[in-house]
C-alpha positions as CSV (number, residue, x, y, z in Angstrom):
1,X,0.0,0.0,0.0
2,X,1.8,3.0,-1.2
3,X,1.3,6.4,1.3
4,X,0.0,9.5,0.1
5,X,2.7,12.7,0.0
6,X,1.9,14.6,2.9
7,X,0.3,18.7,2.7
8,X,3.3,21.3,3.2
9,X,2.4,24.5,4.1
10,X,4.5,26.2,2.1
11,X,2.6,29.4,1.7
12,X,2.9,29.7,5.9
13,X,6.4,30.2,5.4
14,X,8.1,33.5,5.7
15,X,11.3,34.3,3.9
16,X,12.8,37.6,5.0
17,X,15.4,38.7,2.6
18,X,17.4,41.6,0.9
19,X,16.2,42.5,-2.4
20,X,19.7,42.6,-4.1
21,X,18.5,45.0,-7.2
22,X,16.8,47.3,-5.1
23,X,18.3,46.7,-1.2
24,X,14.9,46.8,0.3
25,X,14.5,44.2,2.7
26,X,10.9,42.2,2.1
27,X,9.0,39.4,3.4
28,X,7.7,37.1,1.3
29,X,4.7,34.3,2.1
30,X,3.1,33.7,5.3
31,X,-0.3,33.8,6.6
32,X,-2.6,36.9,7.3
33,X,-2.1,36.5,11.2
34,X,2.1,36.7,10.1
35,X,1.7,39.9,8.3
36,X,-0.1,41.0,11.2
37,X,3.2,40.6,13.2
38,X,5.5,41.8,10.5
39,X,3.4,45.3,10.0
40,X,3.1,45.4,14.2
41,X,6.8,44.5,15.0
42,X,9.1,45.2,12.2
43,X,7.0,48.2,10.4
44,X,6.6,46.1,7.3
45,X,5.0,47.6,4.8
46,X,2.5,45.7,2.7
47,X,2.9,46.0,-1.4
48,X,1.7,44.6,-4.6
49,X,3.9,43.2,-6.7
50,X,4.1,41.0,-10.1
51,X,4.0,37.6,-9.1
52,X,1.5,38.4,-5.8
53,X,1.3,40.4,-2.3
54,X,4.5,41.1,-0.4
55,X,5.7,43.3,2.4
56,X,9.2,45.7,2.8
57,X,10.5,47.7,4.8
58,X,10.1,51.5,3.9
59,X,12.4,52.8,1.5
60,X,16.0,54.6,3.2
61,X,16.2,53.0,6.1
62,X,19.9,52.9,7.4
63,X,21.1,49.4,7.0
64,X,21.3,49.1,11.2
65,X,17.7,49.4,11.4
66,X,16.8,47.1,8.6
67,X,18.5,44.5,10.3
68,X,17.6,45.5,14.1
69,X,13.5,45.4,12.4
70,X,14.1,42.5,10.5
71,X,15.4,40.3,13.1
72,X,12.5,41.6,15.6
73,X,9.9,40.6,12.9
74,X,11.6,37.4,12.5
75,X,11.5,36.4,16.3
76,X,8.2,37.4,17.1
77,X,7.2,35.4,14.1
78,X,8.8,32.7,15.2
79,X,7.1,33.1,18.9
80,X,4.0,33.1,17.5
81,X,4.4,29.4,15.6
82,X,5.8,30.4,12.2
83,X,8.1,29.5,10.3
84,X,10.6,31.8,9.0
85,X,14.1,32.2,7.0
86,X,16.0,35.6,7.9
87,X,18.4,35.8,5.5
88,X,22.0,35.6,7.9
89,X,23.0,38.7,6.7
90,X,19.9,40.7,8.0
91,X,20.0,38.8,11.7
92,X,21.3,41.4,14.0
93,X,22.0,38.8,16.9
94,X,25.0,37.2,15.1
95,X,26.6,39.6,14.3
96,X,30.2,39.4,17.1
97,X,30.4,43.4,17.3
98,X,28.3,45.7,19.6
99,X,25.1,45.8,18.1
100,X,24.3,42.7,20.2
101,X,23.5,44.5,23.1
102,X,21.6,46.5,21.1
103,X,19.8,44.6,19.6
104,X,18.4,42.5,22.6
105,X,18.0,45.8,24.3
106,X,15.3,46.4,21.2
107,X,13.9,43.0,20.8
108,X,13.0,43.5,24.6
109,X,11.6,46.9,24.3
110,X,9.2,45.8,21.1
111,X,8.1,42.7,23.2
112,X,7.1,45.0,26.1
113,X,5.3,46.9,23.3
114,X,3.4,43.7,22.1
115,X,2.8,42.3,25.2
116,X,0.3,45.6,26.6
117,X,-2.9,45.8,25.5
């Protein structure tokens, strides 16, 4: 008796990324409750593009803050049960200079923010 492929959720998943012809950083897939978290969190933006819906950052944002609201997007994503690729280069907890501190000192204010009602 041969099994039957299992359902993926592919569309769940969230890819956060640098767009390298353009440098904005967007999010790609997910559900409805995901984009709730990456407009809430990171200060996604959602836009229409050619091949469907997907959600950036807003345009000139200094690369530290891309990656500081991309990796907070990406966490409280993956608090809430998604599942999500941030692209290594965006993820401002491995980086081994000072923006460490930093950046958990933001990740902790934003989940404070979340948190109250």
């Amino acid at each position: 008796m041969k099994q039957a492929e299992p359902d993926f959720f592919v569309l769940e998943y969230v890819t956060i990324t640098k767009d390298p012809r353009t440098d904005l950083v967007v999010a790609i897939g997910g559900t409805e409750k995901a984009v709730d978290i990456l407009q809430r969190t990171g200060g996604f933006l959602s836009a229409v593009g050619p091949r469907g819906d997907y959600h950036r950052l807003p345009h000139g944002l200094p690369v530290e803050q891309q990656r500081l609201k991309a990796t907070t997007a990406s966490h409280a994503l993956l608090t809430a049960g998604h599942n999500v690729h941030l692209d290594p280069a965006l993820n401002a907890l491995a980086t081994p200079d000072g923006e460490h501190e930093a950046a958990l000192r933001y990740l902790a204010h934003l989940a404070e923010r979340v948190a109250t009602p």
